[in-house]
C-alpha positions as CSV (number, residue, x, y, z in Angstrom):
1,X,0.0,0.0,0.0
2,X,1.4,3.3,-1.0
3,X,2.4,5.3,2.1
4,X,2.1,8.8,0.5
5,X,-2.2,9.9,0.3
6,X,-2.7,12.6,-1.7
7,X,-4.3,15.6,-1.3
8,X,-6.3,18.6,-3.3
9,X,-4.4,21.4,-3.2
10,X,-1.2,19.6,-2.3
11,X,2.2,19.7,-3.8
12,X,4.4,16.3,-4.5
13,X,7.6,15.0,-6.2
14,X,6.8,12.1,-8.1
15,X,9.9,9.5,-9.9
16,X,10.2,7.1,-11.8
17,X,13.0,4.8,-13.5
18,X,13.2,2.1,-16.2
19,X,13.6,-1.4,-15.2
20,X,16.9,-2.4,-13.8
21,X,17.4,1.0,-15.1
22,X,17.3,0.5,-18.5
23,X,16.6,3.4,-20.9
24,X,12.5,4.2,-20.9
25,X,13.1,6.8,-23.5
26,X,16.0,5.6,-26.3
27,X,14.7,8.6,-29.5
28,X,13.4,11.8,-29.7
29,X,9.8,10.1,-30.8
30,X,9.6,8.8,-27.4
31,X,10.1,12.0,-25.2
32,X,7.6,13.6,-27.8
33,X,5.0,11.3,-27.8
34,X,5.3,10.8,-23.4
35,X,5.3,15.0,-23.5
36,X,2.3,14.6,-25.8
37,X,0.8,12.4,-24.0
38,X,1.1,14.4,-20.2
39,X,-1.1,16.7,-22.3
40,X,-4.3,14.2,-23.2
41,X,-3.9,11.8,-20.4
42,X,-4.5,14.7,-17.7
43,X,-8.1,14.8,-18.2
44,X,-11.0,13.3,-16.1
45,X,-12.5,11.8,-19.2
46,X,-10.9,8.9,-21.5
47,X,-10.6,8.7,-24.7
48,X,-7.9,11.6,-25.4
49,X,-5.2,9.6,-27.3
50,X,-7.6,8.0,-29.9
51,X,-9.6,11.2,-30.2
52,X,-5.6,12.9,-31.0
53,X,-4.9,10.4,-33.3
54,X,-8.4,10.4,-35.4
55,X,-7.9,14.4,-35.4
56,X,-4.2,14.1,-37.0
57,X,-5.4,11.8,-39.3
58,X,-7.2,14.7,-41.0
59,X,-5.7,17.8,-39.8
60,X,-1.8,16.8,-39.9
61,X,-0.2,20.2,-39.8
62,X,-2.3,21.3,-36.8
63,X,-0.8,20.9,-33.0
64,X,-2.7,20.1,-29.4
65,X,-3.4,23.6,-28.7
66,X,-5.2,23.7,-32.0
67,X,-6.8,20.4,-30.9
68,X,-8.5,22.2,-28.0
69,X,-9.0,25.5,-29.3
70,X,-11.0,24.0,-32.6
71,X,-13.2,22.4,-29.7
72,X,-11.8,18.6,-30.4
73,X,-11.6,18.1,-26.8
74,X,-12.5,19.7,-23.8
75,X,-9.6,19.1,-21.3
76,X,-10.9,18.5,-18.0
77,X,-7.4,18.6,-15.9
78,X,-7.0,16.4,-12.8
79,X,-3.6,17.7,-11.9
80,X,-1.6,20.8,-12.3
81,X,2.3,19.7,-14.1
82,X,4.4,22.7,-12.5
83,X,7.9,20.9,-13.4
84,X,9.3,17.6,-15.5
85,X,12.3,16.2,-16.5
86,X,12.8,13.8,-19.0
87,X,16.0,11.7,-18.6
88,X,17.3,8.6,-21.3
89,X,16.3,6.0,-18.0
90,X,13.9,8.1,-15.4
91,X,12.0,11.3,-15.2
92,X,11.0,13.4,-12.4
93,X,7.6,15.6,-11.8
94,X,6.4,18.0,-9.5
95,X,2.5,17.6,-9.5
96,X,-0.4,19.6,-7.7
97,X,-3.5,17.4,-7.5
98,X,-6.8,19.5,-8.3
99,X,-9.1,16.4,-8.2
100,X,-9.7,13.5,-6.3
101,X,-7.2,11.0,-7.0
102,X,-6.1,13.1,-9.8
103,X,-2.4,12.4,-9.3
104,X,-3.1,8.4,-9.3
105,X,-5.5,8.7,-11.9
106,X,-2.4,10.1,-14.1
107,X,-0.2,8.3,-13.2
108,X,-1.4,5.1,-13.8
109,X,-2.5,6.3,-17.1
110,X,1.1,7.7,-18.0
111,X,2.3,4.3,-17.6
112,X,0.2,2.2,-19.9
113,X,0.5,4.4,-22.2
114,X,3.9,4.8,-22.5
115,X,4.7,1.3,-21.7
116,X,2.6,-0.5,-24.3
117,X,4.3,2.4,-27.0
118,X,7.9,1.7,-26.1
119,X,7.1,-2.4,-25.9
120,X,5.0,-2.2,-29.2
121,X,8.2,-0.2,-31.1
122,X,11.2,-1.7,-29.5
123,X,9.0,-5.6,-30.2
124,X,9.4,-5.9,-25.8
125,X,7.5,-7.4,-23.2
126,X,7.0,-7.3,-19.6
127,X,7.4,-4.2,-17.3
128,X,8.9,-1.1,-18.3
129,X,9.1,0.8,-15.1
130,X,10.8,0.1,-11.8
131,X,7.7,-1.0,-9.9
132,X,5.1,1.9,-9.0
133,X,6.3,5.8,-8.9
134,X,7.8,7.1,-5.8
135,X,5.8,10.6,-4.3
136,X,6.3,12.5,-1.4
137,X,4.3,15.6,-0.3
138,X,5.9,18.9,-0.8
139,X,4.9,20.4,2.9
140,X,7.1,23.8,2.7
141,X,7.7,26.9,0.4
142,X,11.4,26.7,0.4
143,X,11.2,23.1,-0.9
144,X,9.0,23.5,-3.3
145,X,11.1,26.5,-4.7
146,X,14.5,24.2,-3.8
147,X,12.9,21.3,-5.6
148,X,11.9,23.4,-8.8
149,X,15.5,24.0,-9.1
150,X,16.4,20.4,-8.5
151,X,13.9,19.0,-11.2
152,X,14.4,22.0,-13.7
153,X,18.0,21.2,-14.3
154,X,17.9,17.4,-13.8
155,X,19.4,16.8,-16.6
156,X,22.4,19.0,-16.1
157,X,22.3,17.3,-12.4
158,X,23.0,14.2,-14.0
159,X,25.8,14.9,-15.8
160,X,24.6,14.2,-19.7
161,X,26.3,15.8,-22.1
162,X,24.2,17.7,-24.7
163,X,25.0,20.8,-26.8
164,X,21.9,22.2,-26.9
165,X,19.4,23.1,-24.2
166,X,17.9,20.1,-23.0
167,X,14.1,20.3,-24.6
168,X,12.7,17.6,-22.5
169,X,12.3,19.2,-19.6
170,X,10.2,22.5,-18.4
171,X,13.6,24.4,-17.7
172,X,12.9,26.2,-21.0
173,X,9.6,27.6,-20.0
174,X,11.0,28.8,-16.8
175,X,13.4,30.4,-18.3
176,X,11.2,32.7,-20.9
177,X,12.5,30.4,-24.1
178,X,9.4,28.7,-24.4
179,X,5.7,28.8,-23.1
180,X,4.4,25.7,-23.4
181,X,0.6,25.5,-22.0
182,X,1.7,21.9,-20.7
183,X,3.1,24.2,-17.4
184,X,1.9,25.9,-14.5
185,X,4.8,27.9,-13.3
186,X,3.6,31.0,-11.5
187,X,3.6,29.5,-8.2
188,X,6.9,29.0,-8.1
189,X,8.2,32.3,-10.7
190,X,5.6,34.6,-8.8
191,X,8.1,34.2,-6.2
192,X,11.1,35.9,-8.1
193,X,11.5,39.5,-9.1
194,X,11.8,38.2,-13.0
195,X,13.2,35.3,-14.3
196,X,17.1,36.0,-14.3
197,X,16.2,36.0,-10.4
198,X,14.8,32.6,-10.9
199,X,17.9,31.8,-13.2
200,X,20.4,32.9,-10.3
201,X,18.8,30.2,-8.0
202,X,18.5,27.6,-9.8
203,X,21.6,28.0,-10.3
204,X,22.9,28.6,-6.6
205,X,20.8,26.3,-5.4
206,X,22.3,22.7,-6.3
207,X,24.8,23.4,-3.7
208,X,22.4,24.7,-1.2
209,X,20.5,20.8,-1.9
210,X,23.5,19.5,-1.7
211,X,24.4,20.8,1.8
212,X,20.8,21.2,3.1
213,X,20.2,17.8,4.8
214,X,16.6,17.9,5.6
215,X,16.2,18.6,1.8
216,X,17.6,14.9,1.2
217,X,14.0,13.2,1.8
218,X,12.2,15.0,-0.4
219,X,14.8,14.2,-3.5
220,X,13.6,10.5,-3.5
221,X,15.8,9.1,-6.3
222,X,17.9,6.4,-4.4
């Protein structure tokens, strides 16, 4: 039985890895398609990703926002995504639930998903995660701001080597070089006089997590 409840209104780091921590995301089709799909699968109705896929089928150069916009789908969100990372073998979310059992109710749906895509393509069977997510409740304002930071530049944390500004993550958004509709980020930049405040510590505080014991809980990636 999980030990973490959730709550409405309530903050929480969630993580995940692959399998004996095998890669869960090996080409750029399957970051898009898992970013793609945070977007339909965090609705209180079903149904999103074959509704999505009979909509491209006739409107190919058209993207989600246009999906919703043209009145395809009326998103019904469950949870609020207010930072991701994508890494090659685990990602990591921050997640305010907004509806009863919104944040299970995702969850659980993220995984199928994305689990019968990467076994269908990669001709796998069996489990593709490392048993079920780990989440812990956010219960202060510095962490949350602290863990932002620590999610935001997971990538970086993790020392993989890219030349370009890792995409796969909402670091860009927080940053003013994209505004992807995927995140809620005011709670946490509503904090900061501007983003190159929010730049400065995030990049100051790696070394503050670092040193900050009672921080070391709420990482959860053991």
């Amino acid at each position: 039985m999980r030990k973490t409840k959730f709550a409405n209104g309530e903050y929480y780091h969630i993580f995940n890895r692959g399998v004996d921590k095998r890669e869960v995301f090996s080409d750029i089709q399957d970051y898009e398609r898992f970013l793609l799909s945070m977007k339909l699968l965090n609705d209180k109705n079903d149904g999103a990703m074959i509704e999505w896929r009979d909509f491209k089928k006739y409107n190919p150069n058209t993207d989600y926002d246009d999906f919703l916009k043209l009145g395809f789908r009326k998103n019904k969100k469950i949870i609020d995504i207010v930072a991701y990372c994508l890494n090659p073998n685990h990602y990591h979310f921050i997640l305010k639930q907004t509806s009863a059992k919104g944040i299970e109710k995702f969850m659980h749906k993220i995984a199928i998903s994305h689990t019968k895509h990467y076994n269908d393509k990669y001709k796998r069977n069996g489990s593709l995660f490392q048993g079920s997510y780990k989440a812990i409740m956010i219960d202060s304002d510095e962490y949350l701001l602290h863990l932002s930071a620590y999610v935001n530049k997971n990538h970086y944390i993790h020392g993989y080597k890219e030349k370009q500004e890792w995409k796969y993550s909402s670091l860009p958004d927080y940053l003013g070089k994209r505004n992807d509709s995927l995140v809620k980020k005011d709670i946490i930049l509503d904090q900061f006089r501007g983003i190159e405040n929010y730049k400065k510590f995030i990049n100051d505080s790696s070394a503050y997590t670092k040193n900050k014991k009672e921080l070391q809980r709420y990482l959860i990636e053991k």
